[in-house]
C-alpha positions as CSV (number, residue, x, y, z in Angstrom):
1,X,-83.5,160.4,-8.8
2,X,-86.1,160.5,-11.7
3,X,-88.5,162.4,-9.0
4,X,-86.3,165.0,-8.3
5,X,-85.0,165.5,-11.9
6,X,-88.8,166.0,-12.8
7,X,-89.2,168.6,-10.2
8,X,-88.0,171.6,-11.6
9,X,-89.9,170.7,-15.0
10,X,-93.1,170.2,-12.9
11,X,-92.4,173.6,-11.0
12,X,-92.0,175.8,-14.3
13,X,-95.5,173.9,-15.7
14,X,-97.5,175.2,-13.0
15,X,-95.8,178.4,-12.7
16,X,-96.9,179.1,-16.8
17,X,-100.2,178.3,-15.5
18,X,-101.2,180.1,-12.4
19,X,-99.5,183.6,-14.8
20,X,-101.9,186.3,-14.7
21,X,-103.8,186.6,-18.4
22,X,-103.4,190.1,-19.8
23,X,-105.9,192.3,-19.0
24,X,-108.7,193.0,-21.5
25,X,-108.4,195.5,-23.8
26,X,-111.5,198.6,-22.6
27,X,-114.3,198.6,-24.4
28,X,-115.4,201.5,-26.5
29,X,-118.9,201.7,-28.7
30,X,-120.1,204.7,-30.3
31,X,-123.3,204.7,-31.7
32,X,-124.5,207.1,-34.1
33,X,-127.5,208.4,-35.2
34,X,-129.9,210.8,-37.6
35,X,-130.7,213.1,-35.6
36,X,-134.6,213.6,-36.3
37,X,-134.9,210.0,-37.0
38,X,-137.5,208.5,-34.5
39,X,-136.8,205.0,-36.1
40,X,-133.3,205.3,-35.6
41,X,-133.6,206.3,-32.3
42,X,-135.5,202.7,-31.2
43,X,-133.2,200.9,-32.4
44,X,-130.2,202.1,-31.2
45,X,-132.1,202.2,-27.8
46,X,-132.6,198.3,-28.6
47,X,-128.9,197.7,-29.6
48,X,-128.0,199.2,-26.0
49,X,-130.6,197.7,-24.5
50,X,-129.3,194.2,-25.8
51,X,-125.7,195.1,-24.6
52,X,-126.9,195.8,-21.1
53,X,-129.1,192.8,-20.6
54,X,-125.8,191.1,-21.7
55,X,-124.3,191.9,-18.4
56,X,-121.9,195.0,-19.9
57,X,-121.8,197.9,-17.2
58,X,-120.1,201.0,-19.5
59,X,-120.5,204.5,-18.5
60,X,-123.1,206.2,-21.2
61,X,-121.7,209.6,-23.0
62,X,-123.9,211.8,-24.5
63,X,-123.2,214.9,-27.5
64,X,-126.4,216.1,-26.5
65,X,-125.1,217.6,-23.3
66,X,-122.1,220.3,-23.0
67,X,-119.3,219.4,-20.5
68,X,-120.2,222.2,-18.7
69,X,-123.2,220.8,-17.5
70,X,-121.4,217.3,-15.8
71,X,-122.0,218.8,-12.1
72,X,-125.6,219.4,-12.4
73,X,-126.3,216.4,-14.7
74,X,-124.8,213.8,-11.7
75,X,-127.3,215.6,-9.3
76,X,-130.1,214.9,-11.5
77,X,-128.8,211.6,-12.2
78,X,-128.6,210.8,-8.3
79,X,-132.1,212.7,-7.7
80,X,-134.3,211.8,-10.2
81,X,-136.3,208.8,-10.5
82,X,-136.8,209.2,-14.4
83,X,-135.4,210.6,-17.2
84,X,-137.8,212.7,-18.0
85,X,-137.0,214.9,-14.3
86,X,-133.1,214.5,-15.7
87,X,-133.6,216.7,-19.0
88,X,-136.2,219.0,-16.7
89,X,-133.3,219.6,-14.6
90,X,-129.9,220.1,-17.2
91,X,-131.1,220.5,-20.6
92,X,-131.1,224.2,-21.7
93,X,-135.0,225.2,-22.8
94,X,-133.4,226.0,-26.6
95,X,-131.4,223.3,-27.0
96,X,-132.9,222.3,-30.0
97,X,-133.4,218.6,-29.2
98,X,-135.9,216.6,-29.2
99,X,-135.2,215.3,-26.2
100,X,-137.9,212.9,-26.0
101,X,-135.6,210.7,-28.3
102,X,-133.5,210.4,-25.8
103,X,-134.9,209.8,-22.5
104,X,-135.2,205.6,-22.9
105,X,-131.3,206.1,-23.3
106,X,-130.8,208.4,-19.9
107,X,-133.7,205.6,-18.8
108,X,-131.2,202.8,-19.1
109,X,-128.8,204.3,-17.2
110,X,-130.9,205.3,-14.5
111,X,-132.3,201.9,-14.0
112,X,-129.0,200.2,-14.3
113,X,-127.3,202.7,-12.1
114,X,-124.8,203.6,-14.6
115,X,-122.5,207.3,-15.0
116,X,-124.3,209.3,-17.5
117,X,-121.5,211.9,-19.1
118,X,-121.7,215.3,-20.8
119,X,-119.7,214.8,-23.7
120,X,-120.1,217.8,-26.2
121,X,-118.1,220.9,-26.2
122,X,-120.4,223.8,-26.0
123,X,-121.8,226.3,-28.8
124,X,-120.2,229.0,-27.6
125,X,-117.3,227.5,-27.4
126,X,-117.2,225.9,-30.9
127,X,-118.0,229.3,-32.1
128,X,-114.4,230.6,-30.2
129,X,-113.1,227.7,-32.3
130,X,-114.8,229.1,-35.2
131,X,-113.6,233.2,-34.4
132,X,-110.2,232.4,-33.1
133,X,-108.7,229.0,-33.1
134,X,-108.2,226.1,-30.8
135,X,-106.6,227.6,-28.2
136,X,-109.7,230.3,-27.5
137,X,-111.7,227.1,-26.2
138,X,-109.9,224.0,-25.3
139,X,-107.0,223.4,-22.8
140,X,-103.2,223.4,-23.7
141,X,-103.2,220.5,-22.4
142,X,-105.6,218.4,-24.4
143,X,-104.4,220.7,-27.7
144,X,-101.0,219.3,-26.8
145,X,-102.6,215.4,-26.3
146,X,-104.3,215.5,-29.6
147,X,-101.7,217.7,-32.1
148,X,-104.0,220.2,-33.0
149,X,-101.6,221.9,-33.5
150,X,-100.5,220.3,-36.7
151,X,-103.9,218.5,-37.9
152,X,-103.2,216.1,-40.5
153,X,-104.2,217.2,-43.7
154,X,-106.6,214.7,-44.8
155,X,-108.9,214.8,-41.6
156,X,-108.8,218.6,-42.2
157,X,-109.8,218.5,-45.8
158,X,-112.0,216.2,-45.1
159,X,-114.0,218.0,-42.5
160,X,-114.1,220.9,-44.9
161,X,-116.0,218.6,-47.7
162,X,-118.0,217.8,-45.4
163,X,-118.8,221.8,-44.4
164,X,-119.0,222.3,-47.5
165,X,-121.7,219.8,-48.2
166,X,-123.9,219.8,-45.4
167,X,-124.4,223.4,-46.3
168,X,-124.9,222.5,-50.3
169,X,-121.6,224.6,-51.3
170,X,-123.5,227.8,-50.1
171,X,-121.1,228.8,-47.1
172,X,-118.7,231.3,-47.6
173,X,-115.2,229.7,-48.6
174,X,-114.0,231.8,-45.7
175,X,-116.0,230.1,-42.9
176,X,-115.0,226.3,-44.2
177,X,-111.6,226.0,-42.5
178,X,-112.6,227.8,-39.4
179,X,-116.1,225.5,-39.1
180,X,-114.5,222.6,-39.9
181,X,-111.7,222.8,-37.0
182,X,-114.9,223.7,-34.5
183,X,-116.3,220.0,-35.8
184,X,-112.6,218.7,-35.2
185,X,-112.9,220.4,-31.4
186,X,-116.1,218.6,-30.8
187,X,-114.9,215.6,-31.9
188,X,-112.0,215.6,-29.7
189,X,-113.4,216.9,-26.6
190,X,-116.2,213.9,-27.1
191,X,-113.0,211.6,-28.1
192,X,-111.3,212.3,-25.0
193,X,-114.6,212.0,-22.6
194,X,-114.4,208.4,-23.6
195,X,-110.9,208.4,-23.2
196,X,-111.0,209.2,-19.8
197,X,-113.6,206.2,-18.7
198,X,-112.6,203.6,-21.4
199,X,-111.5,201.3,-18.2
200,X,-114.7,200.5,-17.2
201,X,-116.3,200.7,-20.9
202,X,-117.9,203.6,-22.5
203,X,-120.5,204.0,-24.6
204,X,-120.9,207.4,-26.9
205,X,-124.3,208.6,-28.3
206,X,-124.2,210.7,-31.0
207,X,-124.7,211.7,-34.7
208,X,-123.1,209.6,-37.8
209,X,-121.1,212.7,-38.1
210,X,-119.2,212.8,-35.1
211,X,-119.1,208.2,-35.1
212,X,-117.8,207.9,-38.3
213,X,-114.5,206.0,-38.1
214,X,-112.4,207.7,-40.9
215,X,-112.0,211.3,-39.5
216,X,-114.3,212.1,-36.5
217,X,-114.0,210.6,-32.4
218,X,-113.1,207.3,-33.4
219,X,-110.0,208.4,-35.6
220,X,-109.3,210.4,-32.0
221,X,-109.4,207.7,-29.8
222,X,-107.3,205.5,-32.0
223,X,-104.6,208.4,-31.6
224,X,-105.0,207.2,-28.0
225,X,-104.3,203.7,-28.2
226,X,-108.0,202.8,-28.1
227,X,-109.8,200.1,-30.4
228,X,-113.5,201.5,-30.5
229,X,-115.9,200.2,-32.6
230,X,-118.7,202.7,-34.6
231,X,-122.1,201.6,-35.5
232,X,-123.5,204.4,-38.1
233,X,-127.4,204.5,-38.2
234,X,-127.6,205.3,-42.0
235,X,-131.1,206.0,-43.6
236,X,-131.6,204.1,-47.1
237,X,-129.0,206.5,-49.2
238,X,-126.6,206.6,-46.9
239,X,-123.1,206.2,-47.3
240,X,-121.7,203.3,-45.2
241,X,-118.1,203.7,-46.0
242,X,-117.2,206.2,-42.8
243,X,-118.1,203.4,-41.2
244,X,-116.4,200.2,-42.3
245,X,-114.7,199.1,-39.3
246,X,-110.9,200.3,-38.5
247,X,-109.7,199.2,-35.7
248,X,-112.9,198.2,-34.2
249,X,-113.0,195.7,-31.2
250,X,-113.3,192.3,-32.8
251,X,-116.4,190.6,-31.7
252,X,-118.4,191.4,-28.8
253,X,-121.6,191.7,-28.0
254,X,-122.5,194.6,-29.9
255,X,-122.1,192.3,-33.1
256,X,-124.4,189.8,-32.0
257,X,-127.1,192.3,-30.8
258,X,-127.1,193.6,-34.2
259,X,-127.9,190.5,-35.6
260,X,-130.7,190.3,-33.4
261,X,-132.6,193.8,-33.8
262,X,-136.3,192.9,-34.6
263,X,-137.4,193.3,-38.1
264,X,-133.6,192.7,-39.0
265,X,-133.5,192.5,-43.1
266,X,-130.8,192.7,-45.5
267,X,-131.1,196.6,-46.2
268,X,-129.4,197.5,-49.3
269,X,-127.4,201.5,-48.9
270,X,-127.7,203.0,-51.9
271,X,-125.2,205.8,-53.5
272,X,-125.0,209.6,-50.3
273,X,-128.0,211.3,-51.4
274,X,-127.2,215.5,-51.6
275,X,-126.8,216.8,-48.3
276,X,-130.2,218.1,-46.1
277,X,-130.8,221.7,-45.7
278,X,-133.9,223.2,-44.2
279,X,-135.4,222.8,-47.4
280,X,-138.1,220.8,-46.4
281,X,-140.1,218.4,-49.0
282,X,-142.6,216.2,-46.8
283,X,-142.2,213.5,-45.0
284,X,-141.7,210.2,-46.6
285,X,-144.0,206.7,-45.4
286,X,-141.6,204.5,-43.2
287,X,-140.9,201.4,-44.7
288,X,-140.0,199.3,-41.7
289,X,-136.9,199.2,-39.7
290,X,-133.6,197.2,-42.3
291,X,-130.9,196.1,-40.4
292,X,-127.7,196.2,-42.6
293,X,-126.0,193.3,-40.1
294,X,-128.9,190.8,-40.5
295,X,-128.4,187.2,-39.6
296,X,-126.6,185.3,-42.2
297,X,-124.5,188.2,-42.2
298,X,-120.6,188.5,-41.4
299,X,-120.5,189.6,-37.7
300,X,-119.5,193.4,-36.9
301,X,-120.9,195.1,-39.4
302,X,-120.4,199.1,-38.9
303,X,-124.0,200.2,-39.9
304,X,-128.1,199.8,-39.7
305,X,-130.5,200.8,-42.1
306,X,-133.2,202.9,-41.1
307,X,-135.9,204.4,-42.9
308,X,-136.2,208.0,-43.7
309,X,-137.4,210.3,-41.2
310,X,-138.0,213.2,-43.8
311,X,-137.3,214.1,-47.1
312,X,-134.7,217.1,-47.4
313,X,-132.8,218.7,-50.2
314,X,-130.0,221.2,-51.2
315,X,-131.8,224.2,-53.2
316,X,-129.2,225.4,-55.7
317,X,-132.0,229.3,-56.1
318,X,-130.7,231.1,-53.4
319,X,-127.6,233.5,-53.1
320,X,-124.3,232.4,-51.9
321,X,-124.0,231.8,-48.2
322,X,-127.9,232.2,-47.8
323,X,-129.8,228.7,-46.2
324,X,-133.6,228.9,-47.5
């Protein structure tokens, strides 16, 4: 009688442990970068590099390519033999990249047979954004995903500072709003490229401006139910705090590979230096690669240290709404 008594007990043990475990939640990295930083660059090659010898299989999105261009850039992609015949093929001859920068990354996905993505909304359509709003350039559908249509005010004011500052309080007040929902556009249409392949993991390459996790993709993607994690590649006077971690996916690989970086030292940021213009003032000497997660570090830190690719500043002589 003890035998049978114990059956049912026995039969609910084994059914708790043969439950299916909850699937993982998808993994989403963006990783940032200065644009004309060559230093920068490497390393966030590295850091991917690291994740994919790891065994992770995401799909790669790049801001340096339009949506637009997804059709032609999977032909390349399945035609080409190097990266170098990809940008030959899709990049537009005034993009104004330097595109060299990024061919290891379009490398790694060719050698590792993984999707490459167009993830940037165009320039002509950010400049509908700019003349006439949201709904001149992105779907109803996605405006009706993502409330544009009542943008919290913060992320918009935000935004605007920022307008305002990468253009050293020279742009007309007129233009602010309007540019600044043109940043929000790209930032969603990027946010939503992700959003789209997060099952299989996703990866995002593009500037600190569009990774930071306060008001730009990531802030989108949480909107979606998403945990991604930001890594900002910040030159010594940086600001790290866009990207303190919110809502970032805890652990992973991506925190041990930044631990592991070559050259990985415990880089100081210092206080945002004014914002760059194309007021040039020479280049300044490298002083080695800093890695703000060195080891001894807490793990998941948000941000490298790189060193400055050149030495720009906001010229306070010219006329309002003039760029020298």
């Amino acid at each position: 009688m003890r035998r049978i008594a114990l059956l049912p007990a026995l039969l609910i043990v084994l059914s708790a442990c043969t439950h299916t475990a909850p699937a993982a939640a998808p993994r989403v990295l963006l990783l940032g970068e200065v644009h004309d930083s060559a230093a920068g660059h490497a390393a966030r090659a590295a850091l991917l590099k690291a994740e994919l010898d790891d065994g992770w299989r995401p799909a790669i999105a790049m801001e340096q390519f339009d949506t637009a261009v997804q059709p032609a850039l999977d032909a390349a992609m399945r035609d080409c033999a190097d990266a170098a015949c990809v940008v030959a093929r899709v990049a537009p001859a005034k993009a104004g990249w330097t595109w060299a920068y990024y061919e290891p990354v379009i490398q790694l996905a060719l050698d590792r047979d993984l999707p490459l993505l167009a993830a940037n909304l165009s320039r002509g359509d950010a400049s509908k954004v700019v003349k006439d709003g949201f709904a001149a350039a992105l779907p109803a559908g996605l405006i009706a995903r993502y409330a544009l249509d009542a943008l919290p005010a913060d992320v918009l004011a935000a935004q605007e500072a920022e307008v305002r500052g990468s253009h050293c309080g020279m742009l007309p007040e007129t233009l602010v709003a309007p540019m600044a929902k043109a940043q929000i556009a790209r930032d969603v249409v990027m946010a939503d490229t992700l959003r789209t392949h997060a099952k299989r993991g996703v990866v995002l390459v593009a500037g600190n401006g569009h990774v930071r996790g306060d008001i730009a993709v990531p802030f989108w993607l949480r909107r979606s139910g998403l945990a991604p994690r930001a890594v900002g590649f910040l030159e010594p006077s940086g600001d790290a705090a866009p990207f303190e971690r919110r809502g970032a996916h805890p652990g992973g690989r991506a925190a041990r590979s930044l631990r592991e970086l070559p050259g990985a030292d415990a880089g100081r940021l210092s206080a945002p230096r004014e914002r760059r213009t194309r007021a040039y003032t020479g280049p300044q000497r490298a002083n080695g690669l800093k890695c703000a997660a060195a080891a001894g570090s807490s793990p998941g830190r948000s941000h490298i240290s790189i060193p400055y690719s050149h030495r720009y500043r906001c010229t306070r002589r010219a006329p309002a709404g003039v760029l020298q």
